[in-house]
N, C-alpha and C positions, 0 to 999 in steps of 0.2 A: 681827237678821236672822231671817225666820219660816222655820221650817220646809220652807214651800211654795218656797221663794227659795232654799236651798240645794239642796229637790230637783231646781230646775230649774238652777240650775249645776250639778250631777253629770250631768246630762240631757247638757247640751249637752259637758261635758267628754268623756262618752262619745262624742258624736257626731263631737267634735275629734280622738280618741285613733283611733277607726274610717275619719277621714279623711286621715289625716295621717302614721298612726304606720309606718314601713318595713314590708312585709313582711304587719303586720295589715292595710293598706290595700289591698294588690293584693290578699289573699285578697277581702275585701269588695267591694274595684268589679268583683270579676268577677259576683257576685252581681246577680240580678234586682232592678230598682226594690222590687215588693212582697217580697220575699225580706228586703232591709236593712231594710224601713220595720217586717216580723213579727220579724227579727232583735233590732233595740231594741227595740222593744216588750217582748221576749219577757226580754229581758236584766234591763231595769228592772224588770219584772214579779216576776221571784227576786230582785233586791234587795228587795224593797217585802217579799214574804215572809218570806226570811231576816231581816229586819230584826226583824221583827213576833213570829216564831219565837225572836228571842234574846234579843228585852225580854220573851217569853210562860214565857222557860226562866230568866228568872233571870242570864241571863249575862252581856245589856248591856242595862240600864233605857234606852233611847233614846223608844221611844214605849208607853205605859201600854197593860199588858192588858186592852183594855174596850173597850166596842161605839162608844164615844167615841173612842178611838185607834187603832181598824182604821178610823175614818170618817177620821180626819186623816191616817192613811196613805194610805189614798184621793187625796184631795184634794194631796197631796205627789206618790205616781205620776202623777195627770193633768197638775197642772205640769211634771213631768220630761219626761215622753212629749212634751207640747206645746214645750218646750223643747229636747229634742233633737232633734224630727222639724223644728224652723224652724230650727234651727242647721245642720244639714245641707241644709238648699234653700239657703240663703244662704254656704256656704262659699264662698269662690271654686273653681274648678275645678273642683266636685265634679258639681254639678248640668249642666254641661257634656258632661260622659261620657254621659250618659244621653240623653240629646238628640238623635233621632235627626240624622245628617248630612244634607245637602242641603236 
């Protein structure tokens, strides 16, 4: 499994855990379309960081300190991002809510 392929299952399990989860879910569908869409973004964005920050600290070798593994980080956050922003159109119910009536 590459890299790119787990970061887009973490994507979409984020976008699972935000649609689903009691509690986390009403705070979120009360949230504006573009509100949830800069939400994940914004979420995955500090992982991708922190990630990069604790292989750059010594703490967990996950992705190599080099202009070479901030590029695969890269390329990991844009799978995510694209994987949890389709996972959420494609929920059932979710994209529902948003819609306007009539």
């Amino acid at each position: 499994m590459t890299a790119e392929q787990l970061g887009a299952i973490a994507g979409v399990i984020l976008s699972l855990l935000f649609s689903y989860v009691p509690g986390l879910s009403d705070k979120f569908g009360g949230l504006s379309a573009t509100t949830k869409r800069l939400s994940m973004a914004l979420l995955l964005l500090i992982v991708a960081i922190g990630t990069l920050a604790l292989s750059c600290s010594n703490i967990v070798v996950s992705v190599p300190c080099t202009q070479a593994g901030l590029v695969s980080l890269i390329n990991v956050y844009i799978a995510a991002l694209v994987a949890n922003q389709a996972a959420y159109l494609i929920a059932p119910g979710v994209s529902k809510a948003e819609k306007p009536a009539g």
